[in-house]
DOLODREN-926167 format. One record per residue: y, x, z of N, C-alpha, C in turn; residue in three letters. Coordinates in steps of 0.05 Angstrom, whole numbers. Atoms other than C-alpha are relative to their C-alpha. Layout:
<recs>
[rec [Y, X, Z], [Y, X, Z], [Y, X, Z], 'ALA']
...
</recs>
This chain:
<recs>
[rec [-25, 15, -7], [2810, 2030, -846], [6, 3, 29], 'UNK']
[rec [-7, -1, -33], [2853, 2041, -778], [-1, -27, 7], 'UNK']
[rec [-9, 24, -19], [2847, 1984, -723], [-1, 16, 20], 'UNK']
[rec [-3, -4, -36], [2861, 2018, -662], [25, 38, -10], 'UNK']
[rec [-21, -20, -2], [2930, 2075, -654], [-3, 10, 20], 'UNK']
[rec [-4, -4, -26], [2926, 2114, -598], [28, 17, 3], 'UNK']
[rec [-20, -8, -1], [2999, 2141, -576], [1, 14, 23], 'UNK']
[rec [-6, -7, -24], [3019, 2191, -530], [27, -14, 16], 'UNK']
[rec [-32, 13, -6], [3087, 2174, -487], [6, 23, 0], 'UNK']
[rec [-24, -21, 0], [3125, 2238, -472], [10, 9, -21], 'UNK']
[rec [-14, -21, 24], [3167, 2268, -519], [-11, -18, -32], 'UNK']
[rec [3, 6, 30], [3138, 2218, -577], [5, -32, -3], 'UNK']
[rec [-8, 22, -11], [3148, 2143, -541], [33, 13, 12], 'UNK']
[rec [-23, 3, -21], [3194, 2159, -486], [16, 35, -5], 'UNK']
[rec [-14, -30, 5], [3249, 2225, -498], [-4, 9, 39], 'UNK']
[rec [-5, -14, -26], [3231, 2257, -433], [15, 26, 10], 'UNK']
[rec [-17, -40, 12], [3255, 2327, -451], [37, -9, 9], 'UNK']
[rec [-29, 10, -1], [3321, 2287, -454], [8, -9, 31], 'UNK']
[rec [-1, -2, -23], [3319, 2256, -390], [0, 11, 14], 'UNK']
[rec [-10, -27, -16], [3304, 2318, -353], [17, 15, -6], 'UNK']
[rec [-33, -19, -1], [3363, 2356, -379], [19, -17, 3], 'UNK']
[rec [-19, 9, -21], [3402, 2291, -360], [3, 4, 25], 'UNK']
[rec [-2, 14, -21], [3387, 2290, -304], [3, 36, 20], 'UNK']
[rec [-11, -20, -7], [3397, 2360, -289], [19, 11, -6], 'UNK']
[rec [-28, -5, 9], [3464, 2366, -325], [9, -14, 25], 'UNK']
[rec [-14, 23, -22], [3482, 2306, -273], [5, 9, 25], 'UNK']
[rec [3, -11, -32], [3462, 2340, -211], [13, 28, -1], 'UNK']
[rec [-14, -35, 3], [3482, 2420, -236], [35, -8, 1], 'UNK']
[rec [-32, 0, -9], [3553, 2395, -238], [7, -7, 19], 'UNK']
[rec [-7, 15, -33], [3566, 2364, -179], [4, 27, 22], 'UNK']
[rec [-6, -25, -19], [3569, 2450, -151], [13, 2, -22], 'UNK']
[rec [-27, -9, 18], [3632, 2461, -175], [7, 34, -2], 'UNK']
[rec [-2, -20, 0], [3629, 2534, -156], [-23, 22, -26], 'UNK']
[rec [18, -10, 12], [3573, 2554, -199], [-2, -22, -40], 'UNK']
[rec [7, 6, 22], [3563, 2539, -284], [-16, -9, 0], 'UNK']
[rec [24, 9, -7], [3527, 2482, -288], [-33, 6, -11], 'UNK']
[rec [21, -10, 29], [3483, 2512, -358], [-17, 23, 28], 'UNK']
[rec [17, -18, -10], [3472, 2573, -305], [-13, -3, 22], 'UNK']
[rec [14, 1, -25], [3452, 2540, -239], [-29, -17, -12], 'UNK']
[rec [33, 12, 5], [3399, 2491, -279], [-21, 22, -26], 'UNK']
[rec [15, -19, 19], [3371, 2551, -321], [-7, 22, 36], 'UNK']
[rec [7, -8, -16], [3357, 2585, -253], [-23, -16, 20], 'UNK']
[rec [14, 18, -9], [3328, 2523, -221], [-21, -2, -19], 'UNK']
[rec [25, 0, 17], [3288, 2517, -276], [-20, 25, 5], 'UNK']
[rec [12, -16, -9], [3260, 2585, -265], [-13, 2, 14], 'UNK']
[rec [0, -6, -30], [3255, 2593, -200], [-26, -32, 7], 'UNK']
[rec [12, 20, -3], [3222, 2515, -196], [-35, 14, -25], 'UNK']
[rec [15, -11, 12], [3166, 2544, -255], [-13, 26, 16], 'UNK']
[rec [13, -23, -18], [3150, 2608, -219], [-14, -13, 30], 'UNK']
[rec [8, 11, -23], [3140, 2562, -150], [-18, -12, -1], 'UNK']
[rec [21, 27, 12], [3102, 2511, -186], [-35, 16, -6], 'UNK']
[rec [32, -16, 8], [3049, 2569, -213], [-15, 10, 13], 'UNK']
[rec [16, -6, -21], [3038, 2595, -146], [-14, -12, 21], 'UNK']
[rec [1, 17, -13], [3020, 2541, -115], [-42, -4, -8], 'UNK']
[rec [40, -8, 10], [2930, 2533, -107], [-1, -31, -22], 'UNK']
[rec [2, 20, 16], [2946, 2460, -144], [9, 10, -32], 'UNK']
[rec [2, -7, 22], [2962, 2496, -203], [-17, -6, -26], 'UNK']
[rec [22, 3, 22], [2905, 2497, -247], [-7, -23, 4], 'UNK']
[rec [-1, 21, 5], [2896, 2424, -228], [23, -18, -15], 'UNK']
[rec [-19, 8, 22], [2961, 2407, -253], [0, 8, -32], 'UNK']
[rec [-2, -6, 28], [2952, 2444, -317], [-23, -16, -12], 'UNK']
[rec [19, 18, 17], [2888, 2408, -329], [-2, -26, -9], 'UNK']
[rec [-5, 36, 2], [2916, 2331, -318], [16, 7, -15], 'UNK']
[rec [-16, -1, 21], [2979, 2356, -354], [31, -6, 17], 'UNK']
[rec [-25, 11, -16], [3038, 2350, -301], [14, 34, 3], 'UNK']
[rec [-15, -30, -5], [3093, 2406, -307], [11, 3, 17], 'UNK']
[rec [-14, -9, -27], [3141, 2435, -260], [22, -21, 0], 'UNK']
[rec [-13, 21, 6], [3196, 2388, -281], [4, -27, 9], 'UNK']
[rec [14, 21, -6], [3151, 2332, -268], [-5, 6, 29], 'UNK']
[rec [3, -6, -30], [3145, 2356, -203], [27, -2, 25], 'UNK']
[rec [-21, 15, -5], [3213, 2349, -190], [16, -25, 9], 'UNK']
[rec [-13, 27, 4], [3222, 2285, -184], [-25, -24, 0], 'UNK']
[rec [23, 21, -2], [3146, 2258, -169], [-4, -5, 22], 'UNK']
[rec [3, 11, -35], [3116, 2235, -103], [-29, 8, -9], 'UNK']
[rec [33, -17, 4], [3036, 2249, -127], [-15, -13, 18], 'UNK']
[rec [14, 13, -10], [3011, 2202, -78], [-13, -21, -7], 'UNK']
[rec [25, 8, 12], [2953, 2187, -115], [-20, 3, 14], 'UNK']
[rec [14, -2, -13], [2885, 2172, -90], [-18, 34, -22], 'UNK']
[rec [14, -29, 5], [2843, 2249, -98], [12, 11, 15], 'UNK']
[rec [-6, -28, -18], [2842, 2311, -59], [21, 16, -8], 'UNK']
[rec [-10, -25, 5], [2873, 2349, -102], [36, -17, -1], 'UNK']
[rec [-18, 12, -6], [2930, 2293, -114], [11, -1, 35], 'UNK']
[rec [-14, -3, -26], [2944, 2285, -34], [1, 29, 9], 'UNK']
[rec [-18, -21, -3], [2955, 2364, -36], [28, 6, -13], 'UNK']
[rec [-27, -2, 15], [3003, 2361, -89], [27, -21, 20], 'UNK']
[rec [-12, 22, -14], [3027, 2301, -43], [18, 18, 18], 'UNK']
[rec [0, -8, -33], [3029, 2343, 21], [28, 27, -11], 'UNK']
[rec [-22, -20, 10], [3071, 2399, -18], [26, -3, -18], 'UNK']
[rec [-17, 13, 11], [3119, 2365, -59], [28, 0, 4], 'UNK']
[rec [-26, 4, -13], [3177, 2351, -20], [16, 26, 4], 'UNK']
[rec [0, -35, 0], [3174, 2430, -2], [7, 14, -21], 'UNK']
[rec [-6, -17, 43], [3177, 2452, -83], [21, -14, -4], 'UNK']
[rec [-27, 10, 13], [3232, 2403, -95], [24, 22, 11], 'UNK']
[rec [-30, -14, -26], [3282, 2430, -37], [-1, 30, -7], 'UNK']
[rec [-3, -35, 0], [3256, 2511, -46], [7, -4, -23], 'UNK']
[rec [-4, -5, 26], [3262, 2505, -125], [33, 0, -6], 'UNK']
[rec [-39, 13, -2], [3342, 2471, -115], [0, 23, 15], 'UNK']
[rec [-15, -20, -19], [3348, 2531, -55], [-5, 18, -7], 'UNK']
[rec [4, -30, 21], [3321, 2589, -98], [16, -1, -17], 'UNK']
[rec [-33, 4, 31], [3364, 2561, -162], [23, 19, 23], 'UNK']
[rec [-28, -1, -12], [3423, 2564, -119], [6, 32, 9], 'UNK']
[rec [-8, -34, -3], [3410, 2634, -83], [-11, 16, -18], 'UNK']
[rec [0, -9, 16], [3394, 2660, -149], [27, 6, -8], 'UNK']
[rec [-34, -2, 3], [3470, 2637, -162], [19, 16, 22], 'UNK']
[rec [-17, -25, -21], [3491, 2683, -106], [10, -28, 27], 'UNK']
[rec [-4, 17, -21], [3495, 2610, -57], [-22, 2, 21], 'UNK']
[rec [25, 9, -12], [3447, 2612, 5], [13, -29, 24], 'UNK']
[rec [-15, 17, -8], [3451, 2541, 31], [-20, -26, 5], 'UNK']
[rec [19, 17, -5], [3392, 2498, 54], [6, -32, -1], 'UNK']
[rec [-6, 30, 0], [3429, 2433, 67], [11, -3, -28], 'UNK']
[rec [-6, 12, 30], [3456, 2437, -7], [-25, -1, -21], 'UNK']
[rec [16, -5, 16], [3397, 2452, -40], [-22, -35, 14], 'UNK']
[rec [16, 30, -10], [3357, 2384, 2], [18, -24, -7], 'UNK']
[rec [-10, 25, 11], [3413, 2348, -28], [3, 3, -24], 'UNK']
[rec [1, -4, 29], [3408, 2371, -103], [-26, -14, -11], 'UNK']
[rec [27, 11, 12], [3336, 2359, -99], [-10, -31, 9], 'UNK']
[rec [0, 34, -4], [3345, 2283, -71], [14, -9, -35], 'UNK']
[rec [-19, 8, 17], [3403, 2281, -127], [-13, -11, -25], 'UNK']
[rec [20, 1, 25], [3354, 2297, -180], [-15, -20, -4], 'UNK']
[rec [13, 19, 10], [3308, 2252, -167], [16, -25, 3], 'UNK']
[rec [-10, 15, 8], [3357, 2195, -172], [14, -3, -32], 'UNK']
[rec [-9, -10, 28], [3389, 2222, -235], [-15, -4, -11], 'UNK']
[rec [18, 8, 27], [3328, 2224, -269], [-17, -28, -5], 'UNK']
[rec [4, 38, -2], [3310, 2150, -253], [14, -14, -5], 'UNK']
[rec [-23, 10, 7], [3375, 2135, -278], [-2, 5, -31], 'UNK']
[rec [4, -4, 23], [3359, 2160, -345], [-24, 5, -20], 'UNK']
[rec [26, 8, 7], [3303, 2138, -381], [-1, -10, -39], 'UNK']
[rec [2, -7, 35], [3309, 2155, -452], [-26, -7, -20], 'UNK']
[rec [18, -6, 15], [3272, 2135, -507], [12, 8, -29], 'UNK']
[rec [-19, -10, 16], [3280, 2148, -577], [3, -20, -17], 'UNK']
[rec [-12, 26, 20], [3319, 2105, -632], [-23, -17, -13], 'UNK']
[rec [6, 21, 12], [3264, 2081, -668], [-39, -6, 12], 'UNK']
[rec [23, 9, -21], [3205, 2073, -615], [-3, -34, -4], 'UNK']
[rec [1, 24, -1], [3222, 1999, -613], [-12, -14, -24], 'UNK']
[rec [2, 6, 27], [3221, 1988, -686], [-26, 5, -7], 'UNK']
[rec [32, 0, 2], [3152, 2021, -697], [-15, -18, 12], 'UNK']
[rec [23, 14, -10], [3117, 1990, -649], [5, -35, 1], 'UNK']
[rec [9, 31, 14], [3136, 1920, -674], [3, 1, -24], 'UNK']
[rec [16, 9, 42], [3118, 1932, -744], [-36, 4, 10], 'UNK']
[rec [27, -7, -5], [3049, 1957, -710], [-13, -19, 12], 'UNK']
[rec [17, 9, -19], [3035, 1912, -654], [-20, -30, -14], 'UNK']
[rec [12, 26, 8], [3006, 1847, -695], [-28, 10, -21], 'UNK']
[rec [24, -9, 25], [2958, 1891, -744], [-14, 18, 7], 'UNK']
[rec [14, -11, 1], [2932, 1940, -703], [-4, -2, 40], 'UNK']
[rec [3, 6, -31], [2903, 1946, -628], [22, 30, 6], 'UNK']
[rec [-23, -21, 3], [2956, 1994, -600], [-18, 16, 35], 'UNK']
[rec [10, -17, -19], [2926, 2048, -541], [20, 15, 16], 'UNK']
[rec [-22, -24, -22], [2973, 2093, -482], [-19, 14, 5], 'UNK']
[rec [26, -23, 0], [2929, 2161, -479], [35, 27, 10], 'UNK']
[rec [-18, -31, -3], [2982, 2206, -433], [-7, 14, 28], 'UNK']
[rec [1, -16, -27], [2972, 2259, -386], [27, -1, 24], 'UNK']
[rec [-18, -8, -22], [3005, 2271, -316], [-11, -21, 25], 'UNK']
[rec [15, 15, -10], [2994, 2232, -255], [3, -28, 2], 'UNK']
[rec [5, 26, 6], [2979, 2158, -250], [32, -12, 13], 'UNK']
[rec [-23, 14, -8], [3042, 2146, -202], [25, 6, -8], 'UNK']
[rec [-19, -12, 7], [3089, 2190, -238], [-1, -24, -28], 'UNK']
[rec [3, 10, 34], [3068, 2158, -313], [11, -35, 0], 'UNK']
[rec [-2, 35, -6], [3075, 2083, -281], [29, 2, 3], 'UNK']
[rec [-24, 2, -9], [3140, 2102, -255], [24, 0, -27], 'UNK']
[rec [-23, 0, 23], [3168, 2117, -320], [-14, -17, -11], 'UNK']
[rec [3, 24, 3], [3136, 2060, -343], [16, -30, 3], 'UNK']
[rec [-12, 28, -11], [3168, 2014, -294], [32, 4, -6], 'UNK']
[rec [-29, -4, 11], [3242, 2039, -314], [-2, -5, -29], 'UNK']
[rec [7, 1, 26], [3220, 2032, -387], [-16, -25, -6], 'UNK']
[rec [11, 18, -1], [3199, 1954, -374], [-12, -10, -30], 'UNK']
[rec [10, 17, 21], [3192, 1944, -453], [-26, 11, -9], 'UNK']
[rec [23, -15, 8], [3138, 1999, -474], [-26, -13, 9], 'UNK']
[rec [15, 5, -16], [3080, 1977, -431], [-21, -30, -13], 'UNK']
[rec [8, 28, 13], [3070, 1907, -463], [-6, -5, -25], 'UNK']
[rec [4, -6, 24], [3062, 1931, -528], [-32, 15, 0], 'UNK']
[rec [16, -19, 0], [2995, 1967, -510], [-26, -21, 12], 'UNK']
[rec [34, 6, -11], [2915, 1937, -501], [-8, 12, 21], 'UNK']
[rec [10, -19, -18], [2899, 1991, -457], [24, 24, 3], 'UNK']
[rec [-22, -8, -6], [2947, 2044, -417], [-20, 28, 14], 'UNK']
[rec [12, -9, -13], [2898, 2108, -404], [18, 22, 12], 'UNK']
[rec [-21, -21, -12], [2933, 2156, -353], [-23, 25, 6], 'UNK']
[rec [20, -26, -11], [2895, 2238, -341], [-11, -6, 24], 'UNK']
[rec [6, 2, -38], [2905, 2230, -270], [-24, -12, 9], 'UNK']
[rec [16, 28, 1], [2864, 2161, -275], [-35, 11, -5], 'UNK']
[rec [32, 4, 13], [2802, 2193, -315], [-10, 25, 7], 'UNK']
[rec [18, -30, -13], [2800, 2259, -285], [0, 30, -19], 'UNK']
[rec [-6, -17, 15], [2812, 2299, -341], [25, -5, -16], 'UNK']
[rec [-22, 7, 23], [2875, 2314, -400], [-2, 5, -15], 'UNK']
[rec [-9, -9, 24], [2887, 2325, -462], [5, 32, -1], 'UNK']
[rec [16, 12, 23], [2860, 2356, -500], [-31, 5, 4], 'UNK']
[rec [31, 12, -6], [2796, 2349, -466], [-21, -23, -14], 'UNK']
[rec [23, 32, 22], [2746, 2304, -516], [0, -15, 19], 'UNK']
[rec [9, 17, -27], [2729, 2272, -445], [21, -24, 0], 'UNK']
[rec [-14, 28, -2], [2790, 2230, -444], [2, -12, -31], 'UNK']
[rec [-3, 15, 28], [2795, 2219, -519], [-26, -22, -9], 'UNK']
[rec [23, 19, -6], [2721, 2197, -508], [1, -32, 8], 'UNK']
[rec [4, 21, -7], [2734, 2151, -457], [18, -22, -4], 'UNK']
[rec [-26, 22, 12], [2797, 2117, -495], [-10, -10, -21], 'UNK']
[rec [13, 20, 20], [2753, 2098, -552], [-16, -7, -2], 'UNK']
[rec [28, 13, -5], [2701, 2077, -511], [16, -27, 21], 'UNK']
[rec [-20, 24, -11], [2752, 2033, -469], [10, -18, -18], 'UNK']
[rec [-10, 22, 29], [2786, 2008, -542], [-18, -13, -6], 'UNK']
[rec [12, 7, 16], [2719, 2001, -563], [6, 6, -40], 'UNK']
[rec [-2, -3, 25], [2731, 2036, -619], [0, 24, -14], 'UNK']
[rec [9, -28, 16], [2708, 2095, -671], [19, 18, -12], 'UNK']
[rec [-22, -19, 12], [2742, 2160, -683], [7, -7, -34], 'UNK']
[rec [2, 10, 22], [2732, 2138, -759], [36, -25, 4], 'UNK']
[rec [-18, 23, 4], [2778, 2074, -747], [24, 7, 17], 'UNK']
[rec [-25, -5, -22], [2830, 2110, -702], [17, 30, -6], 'UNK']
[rec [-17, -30, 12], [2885, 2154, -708], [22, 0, 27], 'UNK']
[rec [-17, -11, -28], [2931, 2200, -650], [26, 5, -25], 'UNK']
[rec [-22, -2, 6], [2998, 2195, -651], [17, 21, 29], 'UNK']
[rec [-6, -21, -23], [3029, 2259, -609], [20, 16, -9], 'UNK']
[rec [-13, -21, 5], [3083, 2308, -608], [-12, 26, 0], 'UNK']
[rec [5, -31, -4], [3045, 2366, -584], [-34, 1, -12], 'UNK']
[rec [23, -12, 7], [3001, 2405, -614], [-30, 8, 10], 'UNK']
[rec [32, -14, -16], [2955, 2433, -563], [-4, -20, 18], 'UNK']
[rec [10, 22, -29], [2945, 2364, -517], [-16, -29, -34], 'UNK']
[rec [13, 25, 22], [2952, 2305, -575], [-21, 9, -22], 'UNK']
[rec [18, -10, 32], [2929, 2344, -637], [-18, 15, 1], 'UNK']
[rec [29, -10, -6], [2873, 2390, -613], [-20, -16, 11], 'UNK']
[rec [20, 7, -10], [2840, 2342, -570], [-4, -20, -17], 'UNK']
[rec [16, 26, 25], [2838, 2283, -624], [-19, 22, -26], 'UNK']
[rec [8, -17, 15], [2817, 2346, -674], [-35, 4, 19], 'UNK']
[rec [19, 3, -14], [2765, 2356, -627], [-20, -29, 7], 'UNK']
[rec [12, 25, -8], [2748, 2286, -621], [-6, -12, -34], 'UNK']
[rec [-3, 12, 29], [2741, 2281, -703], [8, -30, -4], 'UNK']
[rec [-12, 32, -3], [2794, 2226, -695], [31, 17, -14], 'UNK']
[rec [-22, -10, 13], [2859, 2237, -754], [16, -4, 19], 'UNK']
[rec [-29, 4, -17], [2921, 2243, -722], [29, 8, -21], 'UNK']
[rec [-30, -11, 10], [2996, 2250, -737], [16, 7, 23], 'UNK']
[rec [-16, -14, -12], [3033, 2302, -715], [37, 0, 3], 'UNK']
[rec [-31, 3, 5], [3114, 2287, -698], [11, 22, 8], 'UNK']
[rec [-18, -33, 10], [3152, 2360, -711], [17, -13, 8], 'UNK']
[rec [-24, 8, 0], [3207, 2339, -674], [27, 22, -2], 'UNK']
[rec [-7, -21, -3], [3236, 2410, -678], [-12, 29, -21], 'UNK']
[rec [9, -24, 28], [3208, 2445, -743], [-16, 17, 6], 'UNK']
[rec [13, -27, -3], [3160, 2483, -716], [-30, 9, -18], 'UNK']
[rec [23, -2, 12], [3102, 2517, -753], [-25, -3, 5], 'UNK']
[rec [28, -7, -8], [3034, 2501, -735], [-17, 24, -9], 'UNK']
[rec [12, -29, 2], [2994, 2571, -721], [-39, -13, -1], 'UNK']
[rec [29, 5, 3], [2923, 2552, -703], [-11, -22, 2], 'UNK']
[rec [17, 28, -3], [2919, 2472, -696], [23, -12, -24], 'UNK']
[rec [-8, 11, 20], [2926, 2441, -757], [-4, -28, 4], 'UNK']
[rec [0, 29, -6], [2944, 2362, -759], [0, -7, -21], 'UNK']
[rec [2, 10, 24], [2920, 2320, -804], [22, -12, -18], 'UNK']
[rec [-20, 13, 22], [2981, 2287, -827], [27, 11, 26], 'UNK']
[rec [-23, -1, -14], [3060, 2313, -802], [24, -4, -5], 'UNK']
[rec [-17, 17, -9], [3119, 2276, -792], [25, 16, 13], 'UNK']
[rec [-18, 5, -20], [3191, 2283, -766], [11, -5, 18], 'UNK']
[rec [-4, 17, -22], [3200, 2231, -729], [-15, -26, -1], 'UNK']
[rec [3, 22, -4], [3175, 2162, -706], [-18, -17, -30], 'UNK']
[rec [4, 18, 30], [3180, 2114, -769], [-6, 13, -15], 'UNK']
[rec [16, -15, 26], [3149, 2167, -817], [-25, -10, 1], 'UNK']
[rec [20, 16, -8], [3085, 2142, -786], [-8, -21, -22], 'UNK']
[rec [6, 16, 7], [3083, 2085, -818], [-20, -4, -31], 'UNK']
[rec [15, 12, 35], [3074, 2086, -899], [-30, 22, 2], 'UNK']
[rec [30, -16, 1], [3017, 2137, -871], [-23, -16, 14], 'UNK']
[rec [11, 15, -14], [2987, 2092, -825], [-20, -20, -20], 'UNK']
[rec [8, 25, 32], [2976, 2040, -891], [-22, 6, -20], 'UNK']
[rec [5, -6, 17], [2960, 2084, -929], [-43, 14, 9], 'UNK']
[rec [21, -14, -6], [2902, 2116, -895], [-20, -22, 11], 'UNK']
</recs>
């Protein structure tokens, strides 16, 4: 029998995916000389290629913080490797906005330090979740202990948190990567979330969009999960125990299992 859910947030709580292309539709128009589809498909690039060269790299890929997310974080977390991402930050926002741009044939320093302010207001302005987030988690919260198990860093994850005042209160425990030192899908944090619940892979089940963070590391953690396909895609080499559409599918499986 389940007593304890553990849920990721991005992309399966909170629509983040959505938010970041608000919030870069919001800011790409505002250069009226340039297509906004083509200046944030350059930024995007150009911010990804910046992001990989960088020596914090492979620490970001291991907590679970993308380029995107970088966009629009501050990273002034306590760790070494956090106060480098700190120290460089401000630098990747402004080059990623001034590479986009002179990708678009603009070279223009003071526009590009004001795209990448823009952004991060825009995307604090839009804080998406999805339709029936609310609804699940009050049919859930009285029958089962409810868990937050998401990667990225502790002051970025809080932040969308604190724009998203309802999520948060719905949850026993709130474990962030950054926080434990490792991400998804590292056993290490799935470990130490159902040793924090107090509670056995047996009696617990992951709830995740992605395949290779939520659903390999609970697979790894011989803890069932459900997988939410928000986008049809096939699973190749990580198979999920139980998969879903959306949200409220969850449920009559939840019962049942």
């Amino acid at each position: 029998m389940i007593t304890t859910i553990f849920f990721d947030l991005d992309d399966t709580l909170l629509w983040d995916k959505h938010s970041i292309k608000t919030a870069f539709q919001e800011t790409c128009k505002t250069v009226a000389t340039i297509d906004s589809k083509v200046l944030e498909n350059a930024v995007r690039e150009e911010a990804t290629k910046l992001y990989q060269s960088y020596p914090t790299y492979a620490f970001t890929q291991m907590i679970g913080i993308n380029p995107f997310e970088g966009l629009w974080g501050t990273f002034d977390d306590p760790g070494e490797e956090f106060q480098q991402m700190h120290q460089l930050i401000h630098t990747y926002q402004v080059d990623a906005w001034t590479n986009g741009l002179k990708a678009c044939g603009i070279e223009d320093l003071a526009l590009g330090k004001q795209l990448a302010q823009q952004f991060v207001v825009e995307r604090k302005k839009h804080p998406f979740v999805y339709s029936d987030t609310f609804t699940v988690l009050d049919q859930l919260k009285e029958k089962y202990q409810l868990v937050l198990v998401t990667n990225g860093s502790p002051s970025l994850q809080r932040t969308k948190l604190a724009i998203t005042p309802e999520i948060a209160p719905y949850f026993a425990h709130i474990i962030i990567s950054g926080e434990v030192g490792v991400g998804k899908p590292d056993p290490k944090i799935f470990e130490f979330a159902l040793e924090t619940a107090n509670a056995s892979p047996e009696q617990s089940i992951m709830i995740g969009d992605n395949l290779m963070t939520d659903i390999l590391g609970s697979n790894r953690t011989n803890m069932s999960n459900i997988w939410i396909n928000h986008h049809q895609q096939t699973p190749v080499t990580v198979q999920p125990t139980y998969e879903v559409a959306s949200l409220k599918e969850i449920l009559p499986i939840i019962e049942q299992v």
